[in-house]
N, C-alpha and C positions, 0 to 999 in steps of 0.2 A: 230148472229142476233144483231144487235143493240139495243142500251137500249131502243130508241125511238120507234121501233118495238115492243118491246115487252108490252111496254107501252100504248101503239094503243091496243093492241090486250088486255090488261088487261081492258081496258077503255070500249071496247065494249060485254065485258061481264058484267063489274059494273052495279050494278046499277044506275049510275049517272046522268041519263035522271030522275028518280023520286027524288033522295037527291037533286040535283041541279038545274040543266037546267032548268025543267018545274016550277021550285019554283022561279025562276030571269029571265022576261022578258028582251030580249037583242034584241036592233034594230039594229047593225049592226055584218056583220059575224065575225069583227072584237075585236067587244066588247065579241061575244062566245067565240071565241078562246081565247084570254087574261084570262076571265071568267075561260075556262075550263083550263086552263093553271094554275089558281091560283090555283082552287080547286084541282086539282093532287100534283100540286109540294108541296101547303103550308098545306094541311088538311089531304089529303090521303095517301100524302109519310112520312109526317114528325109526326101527331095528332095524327090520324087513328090506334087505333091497330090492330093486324088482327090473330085471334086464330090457323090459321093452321101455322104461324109463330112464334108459341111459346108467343104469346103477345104482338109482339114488332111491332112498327113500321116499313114498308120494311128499311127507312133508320138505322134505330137500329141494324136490322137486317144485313143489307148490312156491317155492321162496326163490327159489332162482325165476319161475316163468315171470312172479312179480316184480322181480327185481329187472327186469327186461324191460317190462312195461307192455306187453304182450296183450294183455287182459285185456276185453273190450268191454267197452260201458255198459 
């Protein structure tokens, strides 16, 4: 599945309709998207800790499990 996939499907279980969305009025769909675009990529992937990942940021995370050599072909 693609990272983008799974990223949808993480988003709409977040709660990011109450952290975000409903807290920043946005007039065009365009200015959401951007919007929700930032808050994943720059708050939630990179700020964000998240405890069933040991503390770390996904991207922390993502760089450790590589640096392991974990990932399979």
């Amino acid at each position: 599945m693609p990272k983008s996939a799974l990223a949808i499907g993480r988003f709409r279980r977040h709660p990011v309709k109450k952290e975000f969305i409903h807290l920043h009025p946005f007039d065009t769909v365009e200015r959401l998207r951007i919007g929700v675009f930032e808050y994943i990529e720059v708050y939630y992937n990179r700020l964000l800790i998240h405890s069933t990942i040991g503390y770390l940021t996904p991207v922390e995370f993502e760089e450790e499990f590589d640096k392991k050599g974990d990932r399979a072909a």
